[in-house]
Structure formats: C-alpha cells, structure tokens
C-alpha positions as CSV (number, residue, x, y, z in Angstrom):
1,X,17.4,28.7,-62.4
2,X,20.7,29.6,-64.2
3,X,21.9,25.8,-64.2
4,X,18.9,25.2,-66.6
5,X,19.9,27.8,-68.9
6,X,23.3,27.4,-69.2
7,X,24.1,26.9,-73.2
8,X,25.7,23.6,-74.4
9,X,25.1,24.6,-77.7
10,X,28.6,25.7,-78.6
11,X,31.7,23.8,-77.4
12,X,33.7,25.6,-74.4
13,X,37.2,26.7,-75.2
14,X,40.3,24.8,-73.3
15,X,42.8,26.9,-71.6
16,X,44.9,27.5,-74.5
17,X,42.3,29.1,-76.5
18,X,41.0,31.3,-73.5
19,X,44.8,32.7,-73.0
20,X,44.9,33.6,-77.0
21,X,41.5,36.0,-76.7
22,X,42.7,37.4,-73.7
23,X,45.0,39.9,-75.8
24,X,44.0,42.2,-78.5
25,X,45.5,42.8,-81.6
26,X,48.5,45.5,-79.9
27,X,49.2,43.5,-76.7
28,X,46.8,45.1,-74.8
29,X,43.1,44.7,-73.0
30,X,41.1,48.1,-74.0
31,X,37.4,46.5,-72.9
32,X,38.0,44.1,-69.9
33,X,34.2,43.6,-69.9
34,X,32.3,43.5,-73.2
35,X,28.2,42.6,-72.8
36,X,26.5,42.4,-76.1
37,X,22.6,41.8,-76.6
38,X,22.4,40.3,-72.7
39,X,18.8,39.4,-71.4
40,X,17.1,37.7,-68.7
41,X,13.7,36.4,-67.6
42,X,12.4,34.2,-64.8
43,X,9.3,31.6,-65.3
44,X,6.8,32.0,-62.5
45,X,3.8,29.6,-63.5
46,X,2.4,30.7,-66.7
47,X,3.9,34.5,-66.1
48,X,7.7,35.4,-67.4
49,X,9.4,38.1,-66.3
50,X,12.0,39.6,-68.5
51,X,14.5,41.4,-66.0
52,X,17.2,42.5,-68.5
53,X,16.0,43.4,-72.2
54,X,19.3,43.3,-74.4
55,X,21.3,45.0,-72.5
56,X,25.3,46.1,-74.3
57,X,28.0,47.1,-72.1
58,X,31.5,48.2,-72.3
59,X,33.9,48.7,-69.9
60,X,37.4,50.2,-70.3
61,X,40.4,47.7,-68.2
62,X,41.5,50.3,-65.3
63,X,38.1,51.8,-64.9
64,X,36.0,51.9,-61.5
65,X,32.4,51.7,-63.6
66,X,28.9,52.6,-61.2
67,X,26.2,50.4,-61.8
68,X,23.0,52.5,-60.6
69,X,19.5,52.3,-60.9
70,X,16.2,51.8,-58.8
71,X,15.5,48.4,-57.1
72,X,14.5,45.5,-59.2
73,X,15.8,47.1,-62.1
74,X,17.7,44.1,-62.5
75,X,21.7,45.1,-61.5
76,X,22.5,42.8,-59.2
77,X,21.6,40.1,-61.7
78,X,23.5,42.2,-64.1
79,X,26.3,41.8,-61.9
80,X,25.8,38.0,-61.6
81,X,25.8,37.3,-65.5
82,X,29.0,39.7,-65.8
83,X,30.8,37.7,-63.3
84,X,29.8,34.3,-64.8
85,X,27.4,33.3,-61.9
86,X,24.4,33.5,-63.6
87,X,24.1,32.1,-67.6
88,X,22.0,34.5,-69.7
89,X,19.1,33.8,-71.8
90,X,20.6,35.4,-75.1
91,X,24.0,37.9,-75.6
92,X,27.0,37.0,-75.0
93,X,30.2,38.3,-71.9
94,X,33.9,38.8,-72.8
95,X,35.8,39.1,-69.8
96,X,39.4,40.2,-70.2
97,X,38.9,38.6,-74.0
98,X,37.8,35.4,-73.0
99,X,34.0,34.7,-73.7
100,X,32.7,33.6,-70.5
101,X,29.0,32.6,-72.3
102,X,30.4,29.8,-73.7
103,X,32.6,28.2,-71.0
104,X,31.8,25.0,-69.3
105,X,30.7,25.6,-65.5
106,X,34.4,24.2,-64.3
107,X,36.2,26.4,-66.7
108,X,34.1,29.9,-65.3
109,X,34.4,28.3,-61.5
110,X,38.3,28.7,-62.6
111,X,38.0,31.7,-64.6
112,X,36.6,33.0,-61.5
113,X,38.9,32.1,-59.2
114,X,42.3,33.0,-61.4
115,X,40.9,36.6,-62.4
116,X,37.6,37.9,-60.2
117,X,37.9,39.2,-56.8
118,X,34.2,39.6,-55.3
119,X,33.2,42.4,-52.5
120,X,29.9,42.6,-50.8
121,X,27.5,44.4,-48.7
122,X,28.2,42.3,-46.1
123,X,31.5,41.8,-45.7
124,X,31.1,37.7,-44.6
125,X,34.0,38.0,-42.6
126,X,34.4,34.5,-40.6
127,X,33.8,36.0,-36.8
128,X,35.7,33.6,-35.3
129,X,38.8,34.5,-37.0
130,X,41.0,37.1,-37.2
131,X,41.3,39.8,-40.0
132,X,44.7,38.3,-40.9
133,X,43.1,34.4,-40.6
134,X,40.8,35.7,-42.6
135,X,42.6,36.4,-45.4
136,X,45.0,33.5,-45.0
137,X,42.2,31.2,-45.6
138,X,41.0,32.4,-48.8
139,X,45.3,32.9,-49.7
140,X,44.9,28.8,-49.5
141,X,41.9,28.9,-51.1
142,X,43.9,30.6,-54.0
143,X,46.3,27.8,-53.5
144,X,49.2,29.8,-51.8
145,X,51.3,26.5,-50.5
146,X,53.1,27.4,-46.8
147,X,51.8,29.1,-43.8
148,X,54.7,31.4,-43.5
149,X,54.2,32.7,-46.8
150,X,50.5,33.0,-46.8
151,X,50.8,35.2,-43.8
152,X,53.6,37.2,-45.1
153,X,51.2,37.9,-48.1
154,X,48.3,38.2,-45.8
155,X,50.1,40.8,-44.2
156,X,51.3,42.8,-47.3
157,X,47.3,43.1,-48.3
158,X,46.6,44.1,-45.0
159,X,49.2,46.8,-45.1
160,X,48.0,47.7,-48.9
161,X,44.4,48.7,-47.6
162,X,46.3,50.2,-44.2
163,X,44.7,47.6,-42.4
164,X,47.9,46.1,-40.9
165,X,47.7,47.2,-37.2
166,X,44.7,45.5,-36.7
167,X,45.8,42.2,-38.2
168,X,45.1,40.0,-34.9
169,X,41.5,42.1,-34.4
170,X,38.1,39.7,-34.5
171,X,35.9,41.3,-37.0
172,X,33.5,41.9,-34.1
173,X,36.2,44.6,-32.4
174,X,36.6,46.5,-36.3
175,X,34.0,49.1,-37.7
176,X,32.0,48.5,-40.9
177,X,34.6,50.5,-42.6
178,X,37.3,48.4,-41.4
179,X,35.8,45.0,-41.8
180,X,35.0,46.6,-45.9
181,X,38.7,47.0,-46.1
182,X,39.7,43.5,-44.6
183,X,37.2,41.9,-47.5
184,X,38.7,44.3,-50.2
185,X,42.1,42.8,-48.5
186,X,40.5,39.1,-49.4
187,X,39.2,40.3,-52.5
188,X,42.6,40.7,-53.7
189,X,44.3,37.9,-52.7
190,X,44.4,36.0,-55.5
191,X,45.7,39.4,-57.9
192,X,42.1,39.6,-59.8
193,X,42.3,41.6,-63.1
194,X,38.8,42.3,-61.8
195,X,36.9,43.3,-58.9
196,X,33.1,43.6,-58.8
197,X,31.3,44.7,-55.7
198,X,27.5,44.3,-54.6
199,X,26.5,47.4,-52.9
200,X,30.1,47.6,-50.9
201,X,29.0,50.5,-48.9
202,X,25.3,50.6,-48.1
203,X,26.0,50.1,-44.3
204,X,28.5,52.5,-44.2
205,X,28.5,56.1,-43.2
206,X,29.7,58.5,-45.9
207,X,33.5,58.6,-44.6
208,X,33.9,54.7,-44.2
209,X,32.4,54.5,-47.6
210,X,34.4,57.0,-49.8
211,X,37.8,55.5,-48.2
212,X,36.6,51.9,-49.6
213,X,35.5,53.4,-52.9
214,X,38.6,55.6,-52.7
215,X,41.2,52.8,-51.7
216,X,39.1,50.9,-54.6
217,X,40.0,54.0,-57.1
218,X,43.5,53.7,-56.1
219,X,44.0,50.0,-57.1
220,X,42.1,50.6,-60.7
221,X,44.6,53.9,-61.8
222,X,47.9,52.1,-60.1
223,X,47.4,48.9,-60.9
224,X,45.4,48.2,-63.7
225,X,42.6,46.4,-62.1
226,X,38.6,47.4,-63.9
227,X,36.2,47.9,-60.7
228,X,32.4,47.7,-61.4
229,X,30.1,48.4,-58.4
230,X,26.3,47.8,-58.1
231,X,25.3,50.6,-55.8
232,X,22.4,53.0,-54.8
233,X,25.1,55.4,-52.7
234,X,25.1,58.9,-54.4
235,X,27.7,59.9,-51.7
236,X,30.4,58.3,-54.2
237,X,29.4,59.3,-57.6
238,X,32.3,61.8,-57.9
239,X,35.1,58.6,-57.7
240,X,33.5,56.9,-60.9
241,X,34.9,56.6,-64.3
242,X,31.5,56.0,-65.9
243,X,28.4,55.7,-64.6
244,X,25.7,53.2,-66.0
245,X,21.7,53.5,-65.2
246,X,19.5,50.3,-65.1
247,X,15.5,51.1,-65.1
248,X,13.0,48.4,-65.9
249,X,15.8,45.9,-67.0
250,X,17.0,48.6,-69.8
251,X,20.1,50.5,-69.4
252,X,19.0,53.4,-69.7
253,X,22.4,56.0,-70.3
254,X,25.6,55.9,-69.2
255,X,27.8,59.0,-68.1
C-alpha cells in the first residue's frame, strides 16, 4: 500500500543536503520530530478509509513522548509514517531536520539505519542465539568491521541496560523483562538519535515494564536521544514528557 503512495513529485535530497537541515539556526535540534498536516487512508473496493485526518506533531530532541489512544485509532500507523516506513497521503515528517517525505526509499532505508533504533512488543530476539549473539549480529548489521570489537561493544550495551551477566543466556532462559532490555540493547547499537517503540511493554507485568520505560527515560535525559512510544499501558504514564491522544485518526490533545 505505502509503495504506491510514495511521492516522486519532488526530487529527494543527496546526503549533503540532508546533513545541512539537520541543524537549526543556533547549532542545535529543538524538534527532532516535526509532523505537519499528516493523513492516511486505505482503499477497500469502492470504500476509503481515512485513518489519520491531518494530523501536526511536535516533539522536543531528549523527550520520551506517549502515543496513546484506543485501538484502530490509527498510532501504530502513526508510528510507521514517523519512522519513514509508511509514505503518507498528504503532510510532510522532519526527522532530526531532514524531511523524510521527500527522500527516495534508499535514502530513508539509510536514514533509518544511521539514526532510528526500533523496539517492539515482541522483542524478535533470534532463539537460537545468545543475548550477546544477538546483538552482535545487528552491530554487523550496523557495519561494525571485527568480531572482537563487535563483542566488546556488544558487551558495553549489554552492561548499559545491566544486562551483562546474562550475556551467554538463550532468550528462552530470560524473562520478558529481560529479553525487552536485550532488544533495547539492539536497539541501540547503531547510536540512534531516535528510538521509537511499538507497544514495548504490553506483555510485561508492571515492574518489568517501568524498568524498560525507566532505563528508556534514562537514555533520553543523559544522552540526548527523543523516545516516542505507541502504548495502551497506563502503568507508565508518570515517566512521559508529553503525552499525545489519537481517537478516530484525530489527535485529539496532548499533555
């Protein structure tokens, strides 16, 4: 659906021009995401759906921002367009000053790998590998050249989300707490600017899931990194920066 809407109108910008919007005026990123006017609708015989209805967002670089609202109110496709996986009908994104909308699809599949760490509700963990493995392979995904230095790094993220001592554990011996913060620990691995998380803690009970939103609070204030998290999980209201409701493809406030 998205491939077929993706705009050619305008041309995409190279490398060098993507670098020189990524700073504002002072040297610094106020808004590392920016939606303006953003809507989306599916075709379904002769019926269209409209599941976002110009929706404008703003969200402040070092900010962990709540995306909340009832289901089908349209925020995990929110999510999607924000993170340059789904193109939408009209508006436009700015990630980190760059205007995603316009890119080609190999520019955002870069754009995506240099600056977006992704977390989900399942964690996807490969089972047959170990936590470290696991985020050794996505370290070479990142293009991290040497084994001894990928695990050396793979380690350091391990330790970051105190995950360390159970480097050599299969996902299938960790809790779904513990497997969150081995894929928070992948998340990371390539330094994003940004993380955005799909409904990180819906399996979790409500410790497991305020020490991933917490550790996840931690990274935005110490190092600079904008979290925004599609969840229904009241439990973890009180973390949040800003809090944004979605109803009927509207957003409806924002606290």
């Amino acid at each position: 659906m998205a491939d077929s809407q993706v705009n050619l109108a305008e041309p995409a910008p190279d490398a060098d021009q993507v670098a020189s919007t990524s700073v504002i005026a002072d040297g610094h990123i106020h808004q590392a995401i920016v939606a303006r006017a953003v809507s989306m609708a599916y075709q379904s015989g002769n019926e269209r759906f409209e599941v976002l209805k110009g929706i404008d967002l703003e969200i402040k670089q070092g900010d962990i921002h709540l995306l909340m609202g009832p289901s089908g109110s349209g925020k995990t496709t929110l999510l999607s367009i924000l993170a340059g996986i789904l193109t939408p009908v009209t508006g436009t994104v700015h990630l980190l000053g760059a205007e995603i909308t316009s890119m080609s699809r190999e520019q955002l599949a870069q754009f995506r790998l240099e600056h977006i760490g992704f977390i989900f509700q399942e964690s996807n963990l490969f089972p047959a590998l170990t936590a470290l493995e696991n985020v050794e392979v996505t370290l070479k995904i990142e293009g991290v050249h040497g084994h001894s230095n990928r695990r050396q790094r793979a380690l350091e993220l391990l330790d970051q989300v105190k995950m360390a001592n159970k480097a050599n554990h299969l996902p299938r011996h960790l809790s779904g707490g513990q497997k969150q913060l081995v894929a928070i620990a992948r998340a990371l691995a390539g330094n994003p600017e940004l993380i955005m998380a799909d409904e990180p803690t819906a399996a979790l009970d409500s410790h497991s899931g305020h020490t991933v939103v917490e550790l996840l609070r931690t990274l935005a204030k110490e190092a600079g990194k904008t979290v925004l998290m599609v969840t229904h999980d009241p439990r973890i209201v009180d973390l949040a920066d800003r809090i944004a409701y979605l109803e009927d493809g509207l957003l409806r406030s924002s606290s």
